[in-house]
Structure formats: C-alpha cells, structure tokens
C-alpha positions in Angstrom: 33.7 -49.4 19.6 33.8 -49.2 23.6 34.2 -45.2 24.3 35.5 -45.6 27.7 37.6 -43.9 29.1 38.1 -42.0 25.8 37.5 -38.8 24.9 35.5 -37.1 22.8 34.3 -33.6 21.0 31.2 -31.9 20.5 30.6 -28.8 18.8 27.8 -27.3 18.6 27.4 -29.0 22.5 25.8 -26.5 24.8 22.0 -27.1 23.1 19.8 -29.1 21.3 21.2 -32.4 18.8 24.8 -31.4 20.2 23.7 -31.4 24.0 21.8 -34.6 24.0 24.7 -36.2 21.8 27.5 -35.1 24.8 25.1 -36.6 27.7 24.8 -40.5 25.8 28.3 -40.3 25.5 28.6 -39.3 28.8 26.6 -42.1 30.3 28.9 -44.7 27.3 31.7 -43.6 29.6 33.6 -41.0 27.4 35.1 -37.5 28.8 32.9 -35.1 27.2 34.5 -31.9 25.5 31.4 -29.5 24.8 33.0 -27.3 22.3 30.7 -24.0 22.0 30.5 -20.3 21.4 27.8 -20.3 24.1 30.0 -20.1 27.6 27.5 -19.9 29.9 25.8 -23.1 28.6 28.3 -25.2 27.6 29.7 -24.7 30.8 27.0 -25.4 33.3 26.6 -28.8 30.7 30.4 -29.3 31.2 30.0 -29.6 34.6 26.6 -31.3 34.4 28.5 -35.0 33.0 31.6 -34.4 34.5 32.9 -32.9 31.0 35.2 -29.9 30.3 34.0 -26.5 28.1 35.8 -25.1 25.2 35.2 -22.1 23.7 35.2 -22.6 20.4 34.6 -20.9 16.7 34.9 -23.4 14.0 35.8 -21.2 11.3 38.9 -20.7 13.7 41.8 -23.5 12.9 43.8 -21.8 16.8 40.1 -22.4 18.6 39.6 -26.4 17.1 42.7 -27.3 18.1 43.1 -25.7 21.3 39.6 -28.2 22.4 42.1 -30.8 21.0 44.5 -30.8 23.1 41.8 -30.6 25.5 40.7 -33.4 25.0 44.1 -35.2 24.4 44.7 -34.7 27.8 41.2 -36.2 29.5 42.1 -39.3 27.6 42.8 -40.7 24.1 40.5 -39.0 21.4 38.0 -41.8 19.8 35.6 -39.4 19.0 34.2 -35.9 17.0 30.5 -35.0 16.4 30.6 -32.0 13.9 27.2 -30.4 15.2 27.8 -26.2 15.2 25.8 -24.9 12.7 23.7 -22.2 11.7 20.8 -21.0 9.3 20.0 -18.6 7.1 16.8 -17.8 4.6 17.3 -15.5 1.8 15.9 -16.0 -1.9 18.6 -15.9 -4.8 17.2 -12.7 -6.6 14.9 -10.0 -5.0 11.3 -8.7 -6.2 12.5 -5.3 -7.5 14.9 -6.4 -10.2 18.3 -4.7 -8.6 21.1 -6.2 -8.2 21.8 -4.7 -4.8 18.4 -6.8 -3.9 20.3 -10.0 -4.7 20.8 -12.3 -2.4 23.4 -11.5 0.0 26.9 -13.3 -0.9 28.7 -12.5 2.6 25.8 -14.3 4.5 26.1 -17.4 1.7 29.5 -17.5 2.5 29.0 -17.4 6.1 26.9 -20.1 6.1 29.7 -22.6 4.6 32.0 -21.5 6.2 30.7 -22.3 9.2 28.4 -25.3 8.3 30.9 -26.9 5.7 34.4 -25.9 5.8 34.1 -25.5 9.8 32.9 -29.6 9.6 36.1 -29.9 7.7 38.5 -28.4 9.6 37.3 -30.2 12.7 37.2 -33.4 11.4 41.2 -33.0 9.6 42.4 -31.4 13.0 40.5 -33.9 15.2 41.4 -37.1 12.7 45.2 -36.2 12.6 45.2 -36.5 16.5 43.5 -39.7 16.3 45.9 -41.0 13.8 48.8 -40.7 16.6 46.6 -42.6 19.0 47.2 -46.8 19.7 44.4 -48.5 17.7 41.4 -50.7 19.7 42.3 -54.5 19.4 40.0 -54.4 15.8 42.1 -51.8 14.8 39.9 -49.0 15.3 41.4 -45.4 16.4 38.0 -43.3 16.8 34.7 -42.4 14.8 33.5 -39.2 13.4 30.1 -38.0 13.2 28.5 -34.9 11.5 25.3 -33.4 11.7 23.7 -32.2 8.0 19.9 -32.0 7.6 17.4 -33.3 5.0 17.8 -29.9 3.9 20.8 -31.4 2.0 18.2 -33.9 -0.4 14.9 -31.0 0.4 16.1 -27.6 0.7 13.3 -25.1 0.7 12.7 -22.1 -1.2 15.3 -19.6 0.2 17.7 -22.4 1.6 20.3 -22.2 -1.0 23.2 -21.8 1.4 21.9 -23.7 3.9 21.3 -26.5 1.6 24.3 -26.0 -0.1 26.6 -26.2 3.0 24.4 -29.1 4.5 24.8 -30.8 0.8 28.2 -30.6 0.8 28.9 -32.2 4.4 26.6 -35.5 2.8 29.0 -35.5 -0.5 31.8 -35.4 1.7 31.0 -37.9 3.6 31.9 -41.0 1.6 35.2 -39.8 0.4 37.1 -38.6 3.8 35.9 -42.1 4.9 37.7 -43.5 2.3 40.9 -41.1 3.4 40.6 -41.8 7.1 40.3 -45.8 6.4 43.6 -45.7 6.4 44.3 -44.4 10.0 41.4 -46.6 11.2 38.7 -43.8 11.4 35.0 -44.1 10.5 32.6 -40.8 9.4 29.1 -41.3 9.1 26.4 -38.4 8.7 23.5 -38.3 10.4 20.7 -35.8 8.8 17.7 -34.3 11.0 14.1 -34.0 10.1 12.1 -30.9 12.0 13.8 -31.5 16.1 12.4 -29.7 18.5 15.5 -27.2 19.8 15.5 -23.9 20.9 15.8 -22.7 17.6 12.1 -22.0 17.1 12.1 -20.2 20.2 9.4 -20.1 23.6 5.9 -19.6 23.9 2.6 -19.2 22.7 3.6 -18.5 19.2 6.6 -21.0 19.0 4.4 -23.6 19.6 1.8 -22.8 17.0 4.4 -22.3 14.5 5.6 -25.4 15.5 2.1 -27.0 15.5 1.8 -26.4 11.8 5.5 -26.9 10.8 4.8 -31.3 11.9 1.8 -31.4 9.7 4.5 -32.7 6.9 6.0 -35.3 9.0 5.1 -38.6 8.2 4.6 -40.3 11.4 4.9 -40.1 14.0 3.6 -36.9 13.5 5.4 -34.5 15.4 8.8 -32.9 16.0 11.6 -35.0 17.1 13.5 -34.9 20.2 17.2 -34.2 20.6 17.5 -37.2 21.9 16.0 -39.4 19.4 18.7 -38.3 16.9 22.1 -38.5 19.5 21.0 -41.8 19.7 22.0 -42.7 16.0 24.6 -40.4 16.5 26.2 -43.4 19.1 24.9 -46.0 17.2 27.3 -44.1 14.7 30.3 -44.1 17.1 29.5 -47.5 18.7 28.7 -50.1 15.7 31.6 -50.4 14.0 30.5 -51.6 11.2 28.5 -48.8 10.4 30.7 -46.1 8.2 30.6 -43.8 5.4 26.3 -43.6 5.7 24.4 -40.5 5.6 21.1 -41.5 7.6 17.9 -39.2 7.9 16.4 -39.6 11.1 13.0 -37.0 10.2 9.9 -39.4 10.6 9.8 -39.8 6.9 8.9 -36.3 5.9 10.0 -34.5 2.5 10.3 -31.1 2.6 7.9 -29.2 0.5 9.0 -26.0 -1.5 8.0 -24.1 1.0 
C-alpha cells in the first residue's frame, strides 16, 4: 500500500516503538499525527518530520477523534498504529492473607482500559473514517497496526493485567480483520520482545538491570531497538498481503516466570 500523501496516526508517538514507527512513515511519505499525552515530546517530534501533535488520552472517545479529524485534514487517513500503553506489576493475592492485600482491581482495570479498550476505540473511530475514504486502485482504504507484547503468550508472575489487556489486543486481532474486510482495511499485531525504551530508565543502574534482563534473549542477545520493530510495523502497513497476523519481533526469547 503506497502511504503517500496519506495520513496517518500514532499513539503512543512521542517515545520509543511509537516514535520510531511515526519517523519510517514519515520518510514512506505519510503526514504524521503523533497522538500523545506527553506535549512537550510529541511536539518537538511533530515538528521534527514535518507532522502535527495531538493531545490525546485513549480512554477518551472526544480526544481520538479530535486527532481524527486531524488527520482528515493533512490528507486521507490510510493509517492507525495503536502503540499508548502502559504497565503495571502486582501479584493476584498478597503474603498476609487479607483481602485488602489483594491485588488492586482499579489498577487492573486501568491497565485495559487503556491497553485494550483504548486499542479499540481507536481502531473503530479511526476505521469508520477510513471507510468514507476512496479506496487505492486494489481496493485498499488503509491498514491498522497495534502494538501487544509477548507478554500476551509469556506473561510473568505479577503481569495479570498486563497480560490480560496485551492478550486480548492478539485475540482481537483476527476477528476485527474479518469486520473491517469489508471496508477494505487490514489489522495486523505486532508483539515486542525486551526494546530498549525509556521505560527502564538512565544510568548506571538501568543499564545493569538491563544487562541481566537480555540474558533470556535468544540471539541476538540483546535488547531490541525501536527501530527494529517500526520496521515490521510498515512492513505491516505496506505489504498488502500481509493481514490479520500477530508477529513477535523479541529475538526468540520466552519469558520465564519471573
């Protein structure tokens, strides 16, 4: 699917998988919507590829469609990359045998809603606006990618909503394909390994922590690069053939318990 001229959405797109994914579509030619909570950020990357920043909460319906329209008017919308996330480690019961030590439901809840349902509403939101779009001469009217984790197939002691909401984007992946066939939409997963993003933080400590974290990768025997995923994120976008596939890009590991 040629991407230019069109436009496309990020979220999660000031930093790490969702930053390197809005560059190499960038450079394919698309107008970039970096759709973020971090302004700062996503703005200075706006700017960087010639893109445009949206400040956006996924869990808000007003917010996803409000980068939309955004979008809509930089040029027609071919493309969404579902990447905001976040994490969260808590063990189902506690130590002490209380209920109160339990794990905590608000933060489970948090966690889908942000990681599953949010995925969700972008891609119905974003797909509906594609569906009013003139199809590509194969038909084509965009291609939607999300961002899970081998968390979904792995998921560590303490990961239950984590794994549960990265799960759920991987068993939803096959049947809104099947729905957005119709409109001429593809939606393909892509599902990280250990990538090196500021999530593990700076210094001395970070990269010892990091040092013993790739021990479990297969080879090559490191953490990934941001980089190395986005670019089976656009091999997601720009094959055409390529649709309703969860792929792990992780240099073979398999999570341990813990």
């Amino acid at each position: 699917m040629d991407i230019t001229g069109a436009s496309a959405i990020v979220t999660g797109g000031a930093s790490g998988i969702g930053a390197a994914s809005a560059r190499m579509l960038a450079e394919r030619g698309a107008k970039v919507v970096v759709a973020d909570l971090q302004e700062d950020k996503g703005q200075a990357l706006a700017t960087e590829i010639g893109g445009a920043f949206c400040k956006v909460d996924v869990t808000s319906t007003d917010d996803i469609i409000a980068a939309v329209e955004m979008a809509l008017s930089m040029g027609p919308l071919r493309v969404l990359v579902n990447s905001a996330g976040i994490g969260w480690a808590q063990r189902t019961v506690g130590k002490d045998g209380q209920y109160e030590s339990a794990a905590n439901l608000d933060a489970f809840k948090k966690v889908i809603a942000i990681n599953l349902i949010g995925t969700f509403d972008c891609t119905r939101i974003a797909a509906t606006a594609m569906s009013r779009s003139e199809p590509l001469d194969n038909g084509e009217r965009g291609a939607i990618v999300n961002i899970a984790s081998v968390a979904a197939f792995d998921g560590q002691i303490g990961q239950a909503s984590y794994s549960a909401s990265k799960g759920g984007v991987v068993g939803m992946t096959l049947p809104v394909a099947r729905d957005l066939a119709a409109i001429g939409v593809r939606v393909n997963t892509v599902a990280p390994g250990l990538i090196d993003t500021p999530i593990y933080g700076e210094g001395d400590a970070s990269e010892a922590f990091k040092e013993n974290l790739q021990k479990g990768v297969l080879f090559p025997q490191r953490l990934g690069h941001p980089e190395e995923l986005a670019s089976v994120v656009i091999e997601c976008v720009t094959n055409s053939y390529l649709n309703a596939e969860s792929v792990r890009v992780d240099g073979g590991i398999r999570m341990p318990p813990k």
